[in-house]
C-alpha positions as CSV (number, residue, x, y, z in Angstrom):
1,X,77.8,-213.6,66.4
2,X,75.3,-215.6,69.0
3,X,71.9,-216.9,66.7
4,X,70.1,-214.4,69.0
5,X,72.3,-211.1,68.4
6,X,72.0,-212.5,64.6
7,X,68.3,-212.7,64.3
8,X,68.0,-209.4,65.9
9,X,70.5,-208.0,63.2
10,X,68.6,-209.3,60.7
11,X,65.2,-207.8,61.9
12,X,66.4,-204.5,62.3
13,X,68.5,-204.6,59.2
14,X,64.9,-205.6,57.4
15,X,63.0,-203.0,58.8
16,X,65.2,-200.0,58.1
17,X,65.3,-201.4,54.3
18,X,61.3,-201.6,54.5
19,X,61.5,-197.8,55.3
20,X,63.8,-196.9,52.9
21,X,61.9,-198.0,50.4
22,X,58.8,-196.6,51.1
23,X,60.6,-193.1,51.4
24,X,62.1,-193.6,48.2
25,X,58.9,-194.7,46.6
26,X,57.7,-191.7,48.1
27,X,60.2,-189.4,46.7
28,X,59.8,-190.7,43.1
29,X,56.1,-189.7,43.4
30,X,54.6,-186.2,42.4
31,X,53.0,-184.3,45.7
32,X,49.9,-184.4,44.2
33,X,49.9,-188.2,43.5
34,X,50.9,-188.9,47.0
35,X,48.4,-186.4,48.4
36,X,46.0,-188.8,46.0
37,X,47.1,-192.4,46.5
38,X,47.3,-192.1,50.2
39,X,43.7,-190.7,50.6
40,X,42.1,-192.9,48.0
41,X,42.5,-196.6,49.4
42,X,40.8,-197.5,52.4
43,X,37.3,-196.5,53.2
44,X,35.2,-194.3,50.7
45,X,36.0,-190.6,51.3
46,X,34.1,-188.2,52.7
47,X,33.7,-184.5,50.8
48,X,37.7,-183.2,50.8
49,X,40.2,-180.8,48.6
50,X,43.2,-182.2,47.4
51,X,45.9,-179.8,46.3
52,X,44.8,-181.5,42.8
53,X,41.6,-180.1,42.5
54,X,41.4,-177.0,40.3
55,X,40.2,-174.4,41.9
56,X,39.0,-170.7,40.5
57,X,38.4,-167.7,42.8
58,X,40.2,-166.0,45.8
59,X,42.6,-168.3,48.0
60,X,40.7,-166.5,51.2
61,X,37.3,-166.4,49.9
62,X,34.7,-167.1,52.9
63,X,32.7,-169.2,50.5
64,X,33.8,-172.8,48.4
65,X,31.5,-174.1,46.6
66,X,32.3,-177.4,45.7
67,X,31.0,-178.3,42.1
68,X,30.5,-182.2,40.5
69,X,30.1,-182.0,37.5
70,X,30.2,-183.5,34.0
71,X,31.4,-181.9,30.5
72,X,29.1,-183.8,28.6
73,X,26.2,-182.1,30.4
74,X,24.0,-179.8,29.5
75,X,23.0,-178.6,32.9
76,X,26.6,-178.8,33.4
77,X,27.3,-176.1,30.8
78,X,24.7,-173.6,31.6
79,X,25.9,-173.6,35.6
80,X,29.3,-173.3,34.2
81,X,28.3,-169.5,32.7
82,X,26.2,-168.9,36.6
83,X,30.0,-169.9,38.4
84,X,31.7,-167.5,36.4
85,X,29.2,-165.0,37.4
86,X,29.5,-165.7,40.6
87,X,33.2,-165.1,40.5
88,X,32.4,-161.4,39.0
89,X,30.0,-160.5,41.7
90,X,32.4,-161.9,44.7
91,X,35.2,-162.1,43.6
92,X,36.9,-162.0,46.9
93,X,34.3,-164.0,48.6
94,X,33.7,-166.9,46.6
95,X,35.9,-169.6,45.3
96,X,35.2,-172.9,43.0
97,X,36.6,-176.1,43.9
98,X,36.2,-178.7,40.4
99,X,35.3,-182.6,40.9
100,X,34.7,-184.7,38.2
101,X,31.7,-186.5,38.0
102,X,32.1,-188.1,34.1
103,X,28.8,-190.1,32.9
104,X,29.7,-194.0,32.5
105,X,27.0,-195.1,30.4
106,X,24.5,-192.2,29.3
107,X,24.8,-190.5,26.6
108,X,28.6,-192.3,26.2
109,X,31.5,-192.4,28.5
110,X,32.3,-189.4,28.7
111,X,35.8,-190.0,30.8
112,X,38.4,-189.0,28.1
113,X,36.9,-185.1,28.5
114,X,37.7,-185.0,31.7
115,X,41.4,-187.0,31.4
116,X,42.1,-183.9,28.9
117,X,40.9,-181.3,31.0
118,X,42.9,-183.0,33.9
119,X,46.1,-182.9,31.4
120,X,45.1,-179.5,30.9
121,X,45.4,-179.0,34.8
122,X,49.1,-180.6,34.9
123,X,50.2,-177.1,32.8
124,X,48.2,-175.2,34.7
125,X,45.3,-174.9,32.7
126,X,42.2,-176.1,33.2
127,X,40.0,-173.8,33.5
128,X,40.9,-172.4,29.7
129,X,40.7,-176.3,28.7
130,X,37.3,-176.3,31.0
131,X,35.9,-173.5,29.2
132,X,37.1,-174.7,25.5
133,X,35.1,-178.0,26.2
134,X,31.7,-176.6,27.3
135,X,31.9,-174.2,24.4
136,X,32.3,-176.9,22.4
137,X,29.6,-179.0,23.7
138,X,26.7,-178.7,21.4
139,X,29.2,-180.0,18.2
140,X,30.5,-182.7,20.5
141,X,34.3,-182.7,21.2
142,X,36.2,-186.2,19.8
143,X,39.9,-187.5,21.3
144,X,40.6,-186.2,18.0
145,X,39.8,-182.7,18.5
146,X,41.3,-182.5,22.3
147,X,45.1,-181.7,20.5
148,X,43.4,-178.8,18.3
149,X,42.0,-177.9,21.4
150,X,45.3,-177.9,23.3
151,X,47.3,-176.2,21.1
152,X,44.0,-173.1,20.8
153,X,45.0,-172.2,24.7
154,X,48.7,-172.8,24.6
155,X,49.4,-176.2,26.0
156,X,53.3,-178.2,25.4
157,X,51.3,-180.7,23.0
158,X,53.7,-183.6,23.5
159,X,53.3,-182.9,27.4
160,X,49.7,-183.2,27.1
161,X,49.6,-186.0,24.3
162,X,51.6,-188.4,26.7
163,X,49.5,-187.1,29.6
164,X,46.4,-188.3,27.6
165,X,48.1,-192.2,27.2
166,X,50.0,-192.5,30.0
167,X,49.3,-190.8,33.2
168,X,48.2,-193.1,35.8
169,X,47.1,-190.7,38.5
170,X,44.5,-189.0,36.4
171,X,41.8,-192.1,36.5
172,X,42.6,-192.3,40.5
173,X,41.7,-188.8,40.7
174,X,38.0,-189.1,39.0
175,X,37.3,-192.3,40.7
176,X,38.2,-190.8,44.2
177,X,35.6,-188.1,43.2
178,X,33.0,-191.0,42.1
179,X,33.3,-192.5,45.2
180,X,33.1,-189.1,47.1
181,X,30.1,-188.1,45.0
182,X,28.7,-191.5,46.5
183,X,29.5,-190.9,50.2
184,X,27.8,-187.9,49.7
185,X,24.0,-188.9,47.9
186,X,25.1,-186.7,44.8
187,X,21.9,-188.1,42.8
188,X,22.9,-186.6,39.7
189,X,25.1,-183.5,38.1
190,X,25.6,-180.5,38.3
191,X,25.6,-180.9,42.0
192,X,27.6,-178.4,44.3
193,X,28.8,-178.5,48.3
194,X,28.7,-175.0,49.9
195,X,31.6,-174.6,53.0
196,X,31.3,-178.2,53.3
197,X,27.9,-178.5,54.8
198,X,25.1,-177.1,52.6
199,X,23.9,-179.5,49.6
200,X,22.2,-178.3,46.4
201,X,21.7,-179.9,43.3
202,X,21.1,-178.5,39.7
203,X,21.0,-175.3,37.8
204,X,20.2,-172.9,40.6
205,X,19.5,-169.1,39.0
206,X,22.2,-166.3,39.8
207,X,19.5,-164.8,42.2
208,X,19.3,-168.0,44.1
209,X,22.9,-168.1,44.4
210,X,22.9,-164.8,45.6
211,X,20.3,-165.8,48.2
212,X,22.4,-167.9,49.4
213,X,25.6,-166.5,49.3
214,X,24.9,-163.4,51.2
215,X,23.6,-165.2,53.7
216,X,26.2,-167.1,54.7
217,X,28.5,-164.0,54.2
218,X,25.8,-162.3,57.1
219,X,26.9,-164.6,59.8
């Protein structure tokens, strides 16, 4: 074979394994993951749901409202009882999108709630793990307790134990949502995104959230 033809062989034959074994790489992953990994690197990301985000209302709602928040917040908890609300009043116009927004520092790191809630979300139940942690707020809730907690809503307890030590895309998720909360100025929790434009941060009352609400649904 001429040294030209050969090098030639030898680039293509390079290349093709090069896509192979991204596609397998690809294959091994989970959707989600994918739909995580390949959005996080790169430059900080702008407000966006992932098909990871748990989300609680009607598929076709006219209004998301996109919620940061943190379990081991107090402000956090009492806007949790105003969303559900929400959801009773519209419940075909009004959706919730969850982005964890875990403190770092103040009062502790309060991370491993929102790993177990995330766990929670890999059955298909966060928003029962969600409510179990706010509800349990005021007695604080220990790694200890997030089993007991698990096995109260139904969770496959060796699923979610080895979810808690060893899942790998759950940290990638909250610090995608750290650095989105960034992009966007989000000065402090809870702090929620309306259809993507509108900003408001707080415990807003369920009249003001009816204000707002039915105005956008007027245009």
């Amino acid at each position: 074979m001429p040294h030209r033809a050969k090098l030639s062989f030898i680039i293509f034959f390079s290349l093709a394994a090069l896509v192979f074994l991204t596609a397998f790489v690809r294959f091994l992953k989970k959707p989600e993951e994918l739909n995580i990994l390949d959005t996080f690197y790169g430059e900080k990301p702008a407000l966006e749901i992932f098909n990871s985000d748990p989300v609680r209302g009607a598929t076709t709602a006219k209004i998301t409202i996109v919620e940061f928040a943190d379990f081991a917040c107090e402000h956090c908890k009492e806007s949790a009882a105003i969303m559900r609300q929400l959801l009773l009043d519209y419940p075909n116009n009004v959706r919730i999108v969850w982005k964890d927004l875990p403190a770092t520092t103040y009062p502790e790191d309060s991370q491993p709630l929102h790993v177990a809630a995330q766990c929670a979300n890999r059955q298909g139940r966060f928003w029962e793990y969600h409510d179990e942690l706010f509800a349990n707020q005021s007695t604080g809730v220990t790694q200890n307790e997030f089993i007991t907690l698990a096995k109260k809503i139904g969770l496959d307890t060796f699923a979610f134990e080895e979810c808690l030590t060893g899942n790998e895309t759950i940290p990638v998720i909250i610090e995608r949502n750290r650095l989105m909360a960034q992009e966007l100025g989000v000065d402090g929790v809870p702090y929620f995104v309306v259809n993507e434009t509108k900003q408001l941060s707080g415990v807003l009352s369920i009249t003001r959230w009816h204000e707002e609400i039915d105005g956008l649904l007027k245009k």
